[in-house]
C-alpha positions as CSV (number, residue, x, y, z in Angstrom):
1,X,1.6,50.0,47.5
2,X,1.2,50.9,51.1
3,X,-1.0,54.1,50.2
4,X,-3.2,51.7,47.3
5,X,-4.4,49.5,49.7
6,X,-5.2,51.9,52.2
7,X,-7.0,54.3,49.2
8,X,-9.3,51.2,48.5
9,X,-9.9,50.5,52.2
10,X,-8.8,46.6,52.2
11,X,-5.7,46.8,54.6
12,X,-7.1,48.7,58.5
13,X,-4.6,50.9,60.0
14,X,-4.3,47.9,62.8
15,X,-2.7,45.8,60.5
16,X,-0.2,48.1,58.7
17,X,1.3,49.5,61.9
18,X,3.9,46.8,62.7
19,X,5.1,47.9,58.9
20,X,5.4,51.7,59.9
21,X,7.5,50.5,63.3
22,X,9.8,48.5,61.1
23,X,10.1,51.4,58.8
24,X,10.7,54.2,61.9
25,X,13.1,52.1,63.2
26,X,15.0,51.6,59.8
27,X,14.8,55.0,58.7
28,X,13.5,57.2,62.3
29,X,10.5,57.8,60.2
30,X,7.7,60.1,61.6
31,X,4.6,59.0,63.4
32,X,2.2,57.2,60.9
33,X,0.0,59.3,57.9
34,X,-2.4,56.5,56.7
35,X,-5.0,59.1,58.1
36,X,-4.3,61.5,55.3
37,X,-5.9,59.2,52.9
38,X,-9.3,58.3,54.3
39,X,-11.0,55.7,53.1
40,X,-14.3,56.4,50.7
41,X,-12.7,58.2,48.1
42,X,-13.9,58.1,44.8
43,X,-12.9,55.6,42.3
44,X,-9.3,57.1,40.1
45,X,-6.6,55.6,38.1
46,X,-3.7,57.1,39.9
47,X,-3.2,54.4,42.3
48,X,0.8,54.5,40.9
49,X,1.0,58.1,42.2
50,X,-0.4,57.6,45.4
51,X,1.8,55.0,46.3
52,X,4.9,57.2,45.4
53,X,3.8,60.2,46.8
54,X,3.1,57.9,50.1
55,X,6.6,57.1,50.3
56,X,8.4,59.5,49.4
57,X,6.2,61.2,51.9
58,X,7.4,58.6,54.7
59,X,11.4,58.3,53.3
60,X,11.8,61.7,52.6
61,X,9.1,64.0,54.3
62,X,7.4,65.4,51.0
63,X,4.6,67.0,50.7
64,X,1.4,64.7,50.8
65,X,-1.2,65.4,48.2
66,X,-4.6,66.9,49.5
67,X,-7.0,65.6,47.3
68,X,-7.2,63.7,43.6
69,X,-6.8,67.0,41.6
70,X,-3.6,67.9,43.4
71,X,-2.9,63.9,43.0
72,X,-4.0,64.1,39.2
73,X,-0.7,67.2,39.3
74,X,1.4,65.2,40.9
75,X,1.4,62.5,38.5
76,X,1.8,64.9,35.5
77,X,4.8,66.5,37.0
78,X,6.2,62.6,37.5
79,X,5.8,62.1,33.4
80,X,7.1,65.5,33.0
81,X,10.5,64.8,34.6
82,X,11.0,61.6,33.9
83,X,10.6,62.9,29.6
84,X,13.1,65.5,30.6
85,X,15.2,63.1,32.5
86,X,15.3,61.1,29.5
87,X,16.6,64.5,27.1
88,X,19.2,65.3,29.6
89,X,20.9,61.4,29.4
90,X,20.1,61.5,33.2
91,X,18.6,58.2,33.7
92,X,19.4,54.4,31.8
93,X,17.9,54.6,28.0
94,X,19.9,51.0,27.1
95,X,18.2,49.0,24.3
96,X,18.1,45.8,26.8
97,X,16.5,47.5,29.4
98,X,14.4,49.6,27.6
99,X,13.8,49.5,23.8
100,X,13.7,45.5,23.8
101,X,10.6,45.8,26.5
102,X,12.1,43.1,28.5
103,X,13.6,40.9,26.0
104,X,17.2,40.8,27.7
105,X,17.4,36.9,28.4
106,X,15.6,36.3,24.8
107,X,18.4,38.0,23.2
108,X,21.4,36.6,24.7
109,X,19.5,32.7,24.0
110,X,19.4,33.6,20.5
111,X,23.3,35.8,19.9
112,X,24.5,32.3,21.6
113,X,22.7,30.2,19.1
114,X,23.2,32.5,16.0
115,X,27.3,32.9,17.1
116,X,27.2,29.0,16.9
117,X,26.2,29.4,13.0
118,X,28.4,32.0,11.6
119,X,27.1,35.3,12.6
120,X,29.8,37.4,13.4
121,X,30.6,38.6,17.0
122,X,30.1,42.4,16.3
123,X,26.6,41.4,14.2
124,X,25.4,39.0,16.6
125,X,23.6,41.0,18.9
126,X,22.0,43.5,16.2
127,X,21.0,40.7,14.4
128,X,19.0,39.0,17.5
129,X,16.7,42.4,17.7
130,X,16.1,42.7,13.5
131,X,15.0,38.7,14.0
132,X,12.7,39.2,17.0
133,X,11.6,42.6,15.4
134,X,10.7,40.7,12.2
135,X,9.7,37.5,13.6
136,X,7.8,38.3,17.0
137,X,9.5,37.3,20.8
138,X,6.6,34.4,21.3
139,X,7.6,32.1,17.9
140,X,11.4,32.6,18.8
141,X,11.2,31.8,22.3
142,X,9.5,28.6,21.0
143,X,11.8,27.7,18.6
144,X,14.9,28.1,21.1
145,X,13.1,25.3,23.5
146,X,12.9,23.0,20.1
147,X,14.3,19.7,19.9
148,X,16.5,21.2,17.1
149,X,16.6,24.3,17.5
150,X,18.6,25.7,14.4
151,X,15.8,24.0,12.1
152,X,13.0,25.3,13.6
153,X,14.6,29.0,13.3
154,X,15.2,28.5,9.7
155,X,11.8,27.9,9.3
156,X,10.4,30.5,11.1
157,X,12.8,33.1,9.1
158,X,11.6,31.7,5.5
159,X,8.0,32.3,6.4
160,X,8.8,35.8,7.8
161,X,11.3,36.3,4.8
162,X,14.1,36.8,7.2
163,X,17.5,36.0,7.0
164,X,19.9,35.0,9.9
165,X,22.7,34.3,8.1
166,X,23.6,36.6,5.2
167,X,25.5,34.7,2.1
168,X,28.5,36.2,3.0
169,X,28.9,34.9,6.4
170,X,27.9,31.1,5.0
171,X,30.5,31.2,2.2
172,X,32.9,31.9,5.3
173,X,31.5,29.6,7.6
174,X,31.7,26.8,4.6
175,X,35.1,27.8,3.7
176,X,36.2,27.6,7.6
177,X,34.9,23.8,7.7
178,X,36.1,22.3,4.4
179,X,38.3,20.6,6.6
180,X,36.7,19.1,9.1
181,X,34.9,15.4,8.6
182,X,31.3,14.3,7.9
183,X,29.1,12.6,9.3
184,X,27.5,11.5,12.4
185,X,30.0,11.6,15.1
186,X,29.4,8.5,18.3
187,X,28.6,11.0,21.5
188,X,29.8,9.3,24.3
189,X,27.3,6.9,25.9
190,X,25.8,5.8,23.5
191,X,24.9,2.0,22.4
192,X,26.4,0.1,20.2
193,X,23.8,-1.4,17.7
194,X,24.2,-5.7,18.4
195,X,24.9,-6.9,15.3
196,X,21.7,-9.0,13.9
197,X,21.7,-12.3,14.7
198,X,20.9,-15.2,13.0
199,X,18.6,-17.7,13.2
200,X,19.6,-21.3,13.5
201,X,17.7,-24.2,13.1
202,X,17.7,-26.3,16.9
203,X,17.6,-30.1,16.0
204,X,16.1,-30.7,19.8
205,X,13.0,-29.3,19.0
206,X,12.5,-31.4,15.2
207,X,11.3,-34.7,14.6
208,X,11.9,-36.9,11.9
209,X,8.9,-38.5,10.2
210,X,9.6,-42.6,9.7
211,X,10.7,-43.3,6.0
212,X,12.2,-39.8,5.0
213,X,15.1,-41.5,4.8
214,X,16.4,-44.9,3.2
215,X,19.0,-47.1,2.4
216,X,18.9,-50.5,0.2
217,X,15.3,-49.8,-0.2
218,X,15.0,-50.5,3.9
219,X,13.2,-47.0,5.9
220,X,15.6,-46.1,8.6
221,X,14.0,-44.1,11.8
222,X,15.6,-41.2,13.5
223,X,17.9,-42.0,16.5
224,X,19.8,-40.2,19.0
225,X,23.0,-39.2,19.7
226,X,24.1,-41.4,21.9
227,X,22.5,-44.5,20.3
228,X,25.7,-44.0,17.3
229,X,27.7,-46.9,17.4
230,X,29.3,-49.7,15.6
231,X,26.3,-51.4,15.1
232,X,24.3,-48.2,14.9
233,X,21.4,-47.7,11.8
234,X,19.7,-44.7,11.4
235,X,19.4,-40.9,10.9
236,X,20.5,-38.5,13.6
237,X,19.5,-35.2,13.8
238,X,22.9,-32.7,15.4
239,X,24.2,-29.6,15.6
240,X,27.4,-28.4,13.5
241,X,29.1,-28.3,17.2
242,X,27.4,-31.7,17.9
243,X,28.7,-33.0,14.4
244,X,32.3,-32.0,14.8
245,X,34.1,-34.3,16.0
246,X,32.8,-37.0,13.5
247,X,33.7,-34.2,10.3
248,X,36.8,-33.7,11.6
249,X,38.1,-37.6,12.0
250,X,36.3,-38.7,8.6
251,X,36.0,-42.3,9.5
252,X,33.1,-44.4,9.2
253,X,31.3,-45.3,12.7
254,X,29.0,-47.9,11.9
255,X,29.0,-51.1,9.6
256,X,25.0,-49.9,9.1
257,X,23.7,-47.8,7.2
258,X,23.9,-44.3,9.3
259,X,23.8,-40.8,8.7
260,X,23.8,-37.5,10.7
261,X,21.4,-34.5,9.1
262,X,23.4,-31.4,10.4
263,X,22.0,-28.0,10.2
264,X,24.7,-25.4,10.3
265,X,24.7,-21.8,10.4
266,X,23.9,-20.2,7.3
267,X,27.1,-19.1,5.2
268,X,28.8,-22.2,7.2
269,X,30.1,-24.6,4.5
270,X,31.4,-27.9,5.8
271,X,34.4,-29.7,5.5
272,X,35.3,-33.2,5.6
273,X,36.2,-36.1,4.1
274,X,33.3,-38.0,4.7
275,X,30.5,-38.3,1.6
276,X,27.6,-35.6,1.9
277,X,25.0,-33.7,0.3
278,X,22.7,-30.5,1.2
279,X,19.0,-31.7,1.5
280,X,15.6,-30.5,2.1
281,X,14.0,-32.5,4.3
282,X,10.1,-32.8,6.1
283,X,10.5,-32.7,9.7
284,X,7.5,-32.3,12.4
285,X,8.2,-29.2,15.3
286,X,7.7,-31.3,18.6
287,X,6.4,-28.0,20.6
288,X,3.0,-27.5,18.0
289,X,3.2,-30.8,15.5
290,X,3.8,-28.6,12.6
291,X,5.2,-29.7,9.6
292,X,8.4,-27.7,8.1
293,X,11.0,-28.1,5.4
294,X,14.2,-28.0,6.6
295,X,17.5,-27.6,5.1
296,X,20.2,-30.0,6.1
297,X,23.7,-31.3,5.4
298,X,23.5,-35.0,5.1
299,X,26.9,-36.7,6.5
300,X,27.3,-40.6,5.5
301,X,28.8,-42.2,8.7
302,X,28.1,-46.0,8.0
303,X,28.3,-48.7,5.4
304,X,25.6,-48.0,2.9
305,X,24.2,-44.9,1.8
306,X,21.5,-43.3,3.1
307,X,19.3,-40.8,0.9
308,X,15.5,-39.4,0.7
309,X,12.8,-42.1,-0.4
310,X,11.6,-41.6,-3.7
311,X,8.1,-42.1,-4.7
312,X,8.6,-44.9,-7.7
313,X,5.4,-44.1,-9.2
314,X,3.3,-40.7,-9.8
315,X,0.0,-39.9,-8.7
316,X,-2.7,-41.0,-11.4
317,X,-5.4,-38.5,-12.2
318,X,-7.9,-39.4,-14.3
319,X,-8.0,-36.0,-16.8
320,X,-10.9,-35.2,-18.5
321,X,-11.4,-33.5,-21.9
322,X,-13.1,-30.2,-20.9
323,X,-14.1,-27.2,-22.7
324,X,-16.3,-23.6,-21.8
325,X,-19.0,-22.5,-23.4
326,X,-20.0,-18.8,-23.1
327,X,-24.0,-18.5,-23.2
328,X,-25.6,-15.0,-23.7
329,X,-29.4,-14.9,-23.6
330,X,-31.1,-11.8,-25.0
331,X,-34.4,-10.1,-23.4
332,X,-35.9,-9.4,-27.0
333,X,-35.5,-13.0,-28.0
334,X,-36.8,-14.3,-25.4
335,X,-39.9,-16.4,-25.5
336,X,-41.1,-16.0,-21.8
337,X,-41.7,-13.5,-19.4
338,X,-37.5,-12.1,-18.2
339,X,-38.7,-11.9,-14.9
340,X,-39.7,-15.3,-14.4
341,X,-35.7,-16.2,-16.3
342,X,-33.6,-14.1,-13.8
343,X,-35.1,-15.5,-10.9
344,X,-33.7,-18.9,-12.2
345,X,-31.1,-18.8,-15.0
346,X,-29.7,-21.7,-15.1
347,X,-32.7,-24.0,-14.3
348,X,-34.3,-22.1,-17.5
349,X,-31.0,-22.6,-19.2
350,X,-31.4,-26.3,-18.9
351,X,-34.7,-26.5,-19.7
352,X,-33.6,-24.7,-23.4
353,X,-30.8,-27.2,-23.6
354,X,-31.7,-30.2,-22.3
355,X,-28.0,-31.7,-23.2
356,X,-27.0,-29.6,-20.1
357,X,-29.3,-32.7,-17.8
358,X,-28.1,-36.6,-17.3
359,X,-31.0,-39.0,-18.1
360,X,-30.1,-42.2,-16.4
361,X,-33.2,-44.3,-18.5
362,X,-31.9,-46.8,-20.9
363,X,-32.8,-46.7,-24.6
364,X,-34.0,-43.3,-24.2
365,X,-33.8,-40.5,-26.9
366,X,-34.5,-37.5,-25.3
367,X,-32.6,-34.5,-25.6
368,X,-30.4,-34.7,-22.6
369,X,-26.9,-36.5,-22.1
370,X,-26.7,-39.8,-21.7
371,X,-23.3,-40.2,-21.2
372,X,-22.7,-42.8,-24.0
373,X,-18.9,-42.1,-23.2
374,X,-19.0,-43.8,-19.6
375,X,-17.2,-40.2,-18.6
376,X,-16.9,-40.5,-14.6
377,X,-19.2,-37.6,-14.2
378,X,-22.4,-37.5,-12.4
379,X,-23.6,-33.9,-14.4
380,X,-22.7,-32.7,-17.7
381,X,-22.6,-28.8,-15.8
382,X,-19.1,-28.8,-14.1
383,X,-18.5,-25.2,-13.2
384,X,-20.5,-21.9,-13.3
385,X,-19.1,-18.5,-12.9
386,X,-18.8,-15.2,-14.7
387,X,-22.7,-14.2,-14.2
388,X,-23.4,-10.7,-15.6
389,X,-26.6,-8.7,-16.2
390,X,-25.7,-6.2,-19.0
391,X,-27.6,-3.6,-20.5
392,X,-27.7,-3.3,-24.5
393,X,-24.3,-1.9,-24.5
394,X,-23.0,-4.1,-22.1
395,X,-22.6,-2.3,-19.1
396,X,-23.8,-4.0,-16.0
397,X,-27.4,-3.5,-14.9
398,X,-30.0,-4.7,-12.3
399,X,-31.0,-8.4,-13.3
400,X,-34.8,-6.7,-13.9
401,X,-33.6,-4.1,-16.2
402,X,-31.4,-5.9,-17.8
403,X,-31.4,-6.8,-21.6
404,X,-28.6,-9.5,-21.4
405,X,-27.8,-12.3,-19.0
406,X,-24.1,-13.8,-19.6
407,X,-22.5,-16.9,-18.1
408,X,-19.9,-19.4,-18.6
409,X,-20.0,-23.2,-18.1
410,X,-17.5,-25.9,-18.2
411,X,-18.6,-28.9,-19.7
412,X,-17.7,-32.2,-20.9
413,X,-15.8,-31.4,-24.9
414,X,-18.2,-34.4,-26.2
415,X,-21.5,-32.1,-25.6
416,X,-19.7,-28.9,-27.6
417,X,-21.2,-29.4,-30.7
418,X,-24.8,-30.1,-29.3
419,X,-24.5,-27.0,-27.8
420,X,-23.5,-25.6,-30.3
421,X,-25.9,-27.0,-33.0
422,X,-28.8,-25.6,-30.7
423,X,-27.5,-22.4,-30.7
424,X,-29.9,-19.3,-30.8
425,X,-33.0,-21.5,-29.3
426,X,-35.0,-19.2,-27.0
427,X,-32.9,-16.0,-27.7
428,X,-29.5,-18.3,-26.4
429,X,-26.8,-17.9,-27.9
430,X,-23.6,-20.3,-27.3
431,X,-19.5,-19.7,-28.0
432,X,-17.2,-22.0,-27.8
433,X,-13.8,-20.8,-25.4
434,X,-10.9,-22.3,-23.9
435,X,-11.2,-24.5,-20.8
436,X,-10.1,-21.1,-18.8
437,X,-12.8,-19.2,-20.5
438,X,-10.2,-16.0,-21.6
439,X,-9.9,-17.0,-25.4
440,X,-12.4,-18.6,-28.4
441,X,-11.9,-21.6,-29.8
442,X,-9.7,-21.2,-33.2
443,X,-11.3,-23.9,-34.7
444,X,-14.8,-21.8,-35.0
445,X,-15.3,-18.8,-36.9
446,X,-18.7,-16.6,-37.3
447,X,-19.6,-15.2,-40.4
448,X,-21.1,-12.0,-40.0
449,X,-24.9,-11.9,-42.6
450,X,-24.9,-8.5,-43.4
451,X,-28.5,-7.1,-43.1
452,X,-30.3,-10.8,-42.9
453,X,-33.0,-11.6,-39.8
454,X,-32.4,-14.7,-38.1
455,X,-34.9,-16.4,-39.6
456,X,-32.9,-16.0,-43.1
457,X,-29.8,-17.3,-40.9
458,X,-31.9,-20.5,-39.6
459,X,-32.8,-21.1,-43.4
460,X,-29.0,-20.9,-44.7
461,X,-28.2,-23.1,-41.7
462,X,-30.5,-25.7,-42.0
463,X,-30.1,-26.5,-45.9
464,X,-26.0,-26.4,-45.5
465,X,-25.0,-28.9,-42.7
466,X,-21.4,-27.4,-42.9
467,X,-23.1,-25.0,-40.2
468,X,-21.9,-25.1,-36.8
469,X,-24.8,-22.8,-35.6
470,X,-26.1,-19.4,-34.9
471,X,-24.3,-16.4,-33.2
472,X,-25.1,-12.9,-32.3
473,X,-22.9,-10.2,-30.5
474,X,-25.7,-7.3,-29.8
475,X,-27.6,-6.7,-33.1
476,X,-24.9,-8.8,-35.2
477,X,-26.4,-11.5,-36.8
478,X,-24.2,-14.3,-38.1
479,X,-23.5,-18.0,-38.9
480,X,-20.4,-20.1,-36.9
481,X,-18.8,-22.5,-39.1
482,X,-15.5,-24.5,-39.1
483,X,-12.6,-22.6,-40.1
484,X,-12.7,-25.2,-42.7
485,X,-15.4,-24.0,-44.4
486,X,-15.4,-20.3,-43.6
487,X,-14.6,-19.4,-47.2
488,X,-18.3,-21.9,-48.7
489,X,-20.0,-20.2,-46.0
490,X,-18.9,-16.8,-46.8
491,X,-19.5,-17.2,-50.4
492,X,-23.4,-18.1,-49.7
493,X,-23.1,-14.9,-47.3
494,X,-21.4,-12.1,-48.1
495,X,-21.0,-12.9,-52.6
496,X,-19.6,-8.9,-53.4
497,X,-17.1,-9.1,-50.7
498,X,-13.3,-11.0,-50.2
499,X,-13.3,-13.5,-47.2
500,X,-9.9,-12.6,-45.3
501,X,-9.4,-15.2,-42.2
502,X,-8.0,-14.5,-39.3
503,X,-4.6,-13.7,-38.5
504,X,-1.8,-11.4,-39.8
505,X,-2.8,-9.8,-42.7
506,X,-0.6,-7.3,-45.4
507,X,-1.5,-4.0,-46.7
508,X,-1.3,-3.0,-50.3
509,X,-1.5,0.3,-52.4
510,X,-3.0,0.2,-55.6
511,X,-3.9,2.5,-58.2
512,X,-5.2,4.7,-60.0
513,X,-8.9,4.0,-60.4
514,X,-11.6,6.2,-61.8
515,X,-13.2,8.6,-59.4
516,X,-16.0,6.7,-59.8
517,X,-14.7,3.3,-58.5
518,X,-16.2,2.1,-55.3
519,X,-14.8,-0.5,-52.4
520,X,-17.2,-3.4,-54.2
521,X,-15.4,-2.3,-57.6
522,X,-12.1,-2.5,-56.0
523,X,-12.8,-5.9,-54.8
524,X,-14.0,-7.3,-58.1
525,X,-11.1,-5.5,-60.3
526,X,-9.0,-7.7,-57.6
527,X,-10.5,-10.6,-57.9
528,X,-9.7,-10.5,-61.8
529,X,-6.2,-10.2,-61.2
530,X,-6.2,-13.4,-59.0
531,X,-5.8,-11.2,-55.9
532,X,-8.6,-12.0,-52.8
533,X,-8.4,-8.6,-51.1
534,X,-10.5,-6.3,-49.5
535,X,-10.6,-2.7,-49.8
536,X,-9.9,-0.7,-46.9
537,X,-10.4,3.1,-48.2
538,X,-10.5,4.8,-51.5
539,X,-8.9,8.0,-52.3
């Protein structure tokens, strides 16, 4: 090191002196030689041989070399003996020291944690090198500073598909521990897990409203503690320690009505031989005025017996009969521009059913409700939701490209058949459903005109008052009718076919007919035998 620093000129010969006394007077070394190197020479890589030939120069008086080829020979002839050193088992060739490149402490941390496992004592250390041979000396060096250290090998040795314990040594590790228990052991030290505890109800912090409580028909108040007596009335709010000496003499305190609501633990059942009852009970939390419902053990400790008031009488509430109608108004039926209708709906909606307003004027006959009923509404319109903007096949769309607008309202029952009667006015058409909107009324029916315009509908309708109205669903055309008179209105309809209503229905199998026999043939061949049916398929 001595002759590298001189070499590169960094250390002056002022400054390593005081090195060379301390050697001369260790070893009675010779005068000083950092003038055989002079600085200035040219740039080499044998730095290593300098330094040795320097001091084996200085410890045992060698030869110093000349210049950087004689330097360049001595540091061949170095390799040179130290390879035949090596052949002649003159010199330390240990795996630690040398084949493991200076993984000596790495392997002893990992035989000590393999040995732990079940690796045998004679495999242990061969096993160490094959791991961090197959695995690399970084990852295993990581994994031995892991909080669990055994896991994180195992994983490192199924992505390198290596194995640190064989099958056989497991099967011998498992049959050495059949023995021993399972199971998380305590180590010393540690805490004790508190068992939970659980919350009780504190009667200092409740209040009890006036006339919760009553006896003889008379509201009694909440009192205190100390206020029980002989003469005492009243309900009082305690503990199950508070309450305890009372339970346990069973006697009555007071010739008043009195009463102590005690809240014990939960699981606690009390026992005495005074009359009580379990309870929920309103009570007021003094910290925020928050209401709660509290349960309680009512204890009777007076003459007369004190329970929860009652409310005698329900609540009226005036119910009125209500019912939805489902209105769908088509773009292609629609009179007006469908721009001008989807920037108001419902306003247009009104105007094509005017039964949908209130007129307050006396003797009027207009169109619009005049609640002849005296129903304690102000509007006929109670609720609106469900809006939708559908396209033809009913998929939602921008209200301007629309072809559809939906909506439900809940109205008054007595304006159904209005509604219903007007149906198809405008390119709206109405449905009768349930009050919740889900389902359609049973009592109505449609009766689907095969092939016939609306106009031909209109005609049917208007010279048979047994019509409801009009319906359409897309480009189904049809008349609604009572259920009734589905089977008149069918007849005028659909005369080749069977009218089936709805409901369960059975399934027959007939036969044989002609090849040449049609559905409509089926029907009427039926139809002769007193049987309404309607073919489904012919084969």
């Amino acid at each position: 090191m001595v002759a590298h620093l001189i070499d590169d000129g960094v250390i002056e010969p002022q400054i390593i002196q005081p090195l060379l006394d301390v050697m001369r007077v260790q070893f009675d070394f010779l005068d000083a030689v950092w003038h055989v190197f002079p600085r200035g020479l040219p740039d080499h890589a044998l730095c290593g041989a300098a330094a040795i030939s320097f001091l084996a120069h200085i410890m045992v008086a060698a030869d110093l070399p000349k210049d950087l080829d004689e330097l360049g020979d001595y540091h061949a002839n170095m390799k040179a003996g130290f390879v035949q050193a090596l052949h002649s088992s003159s010199c330390c060739i240990c795996p630690v020291a040398w084949g493991s490149g200076g993984n000596g402490n790495l392997i002893k941390s990992l035989s000590a944690e393999l040995l732990k496992h079940g690796v045998p004592d004679h495999m242990v250390e061969q096993r160490s090198q094959q791991a961090i041979r197959a695995i690399g000396s970084e990852q295993i060096t990581q994994a031995l500073g892991a909080k669990n250290v055994w896991r994180s090998l195992k994983i490192l040795g199924n992505n390198a598909r290596f194995q640190f314990l064989l099958p056989e040594e497991l099967a011998s590790m498992a049959e050495n521990n059949k023995n021993l228990p399972v199971g998380k052991r305590m180590r010393k030290g540690m805490p004790k897990s508190k068992p939970q505890q659980v919350e009780m109800v504190d009667p200092c912090k409740l209040s009890l409203p006036d006339g919760v409580f009553q006896a003889k028909g008379c509201a009694l108040s909440q009192i205190s503690l100390k206020q029980v007596g002989p003469l005492a009335h009243g309900v009082v709010l305690v503990t199950l320690e508070e309450a305890e000496p009372y339970l346990k003499a069973g006697r009555i305190v007071s010739s008043e009505p009195l009463a102590l609501a005690v809240f014990p633990p939960a699981g606690v059942i009390i026992e005495t031989a005074l009359p009580h009852s379990k309870v929920l009970m309103p009570c007021v939390c003094i910290a925020n005025s928050e209401p709660l419902l509290v349960e309680a053990i009512v204890v009777q400790l007076g003459n007369g017996f004190v329970e929860k008031q009652v409310i005698s009488a329900g609540i009226a509430l005036d119910q009125l009969e209500v019912v939805t109608v489902k209105i769908m108004v088509y773009k292609d039926s629609f009179p007006g521009e469908w721009d001008d209708f989807v920037g108001a709906p419902i306003k247009n909606l009104v105007r094509i059913f005017p039964v949908l307003k209130r007129c307050d004027r006396d003797a009027c006959e207009c169109g619009s409700w005049h609640n002849a009923e005296n129903l304690p509404l102000q509007d006929p319109i109670l609720d609106v939701w469900r809006r939708q903007y559908l396209k033809a096949g009913f998929k939602p769309s921008p209200p301007g490209k629309a072809d559809i607008f939906s909506v439900c309202l809940r109205v008054p029952l007595v304006i159904l058949q209005p509604l219903l009667a007007q149906s198809g006015a405008s390119g709206a058409f109405t449905e009768p459903r349930t009050p919740d909107g889900k389902e359609v009324l049973s009592q109505y029916v449609v009766i689907w005109g095969a092939r016939m315009s609306q106009s031909e509908l209109a005609h049917v309708m208007q010279i048979n008052p047994i019509v409801t109205g009009l319906a359409r669903l897309g480009d189904r055309r049809g008349l609604r009718v009572h259920v009734d008179h589905a089977q008149t209105v069918h007849q005028l309809l659909r005369p080749d076919s069977a009218y089936l209503p709805s409901g369960p229905k059975n399934q027959f199998v007939v036969g044989p007919f002609p090849w040449g026999a049609d559905r409509n043939a089926i029907n009427k061949a039926m139809l002769q035998a007193g049987w309404r049916v309607k073919a489904l398929i012919t084969a």
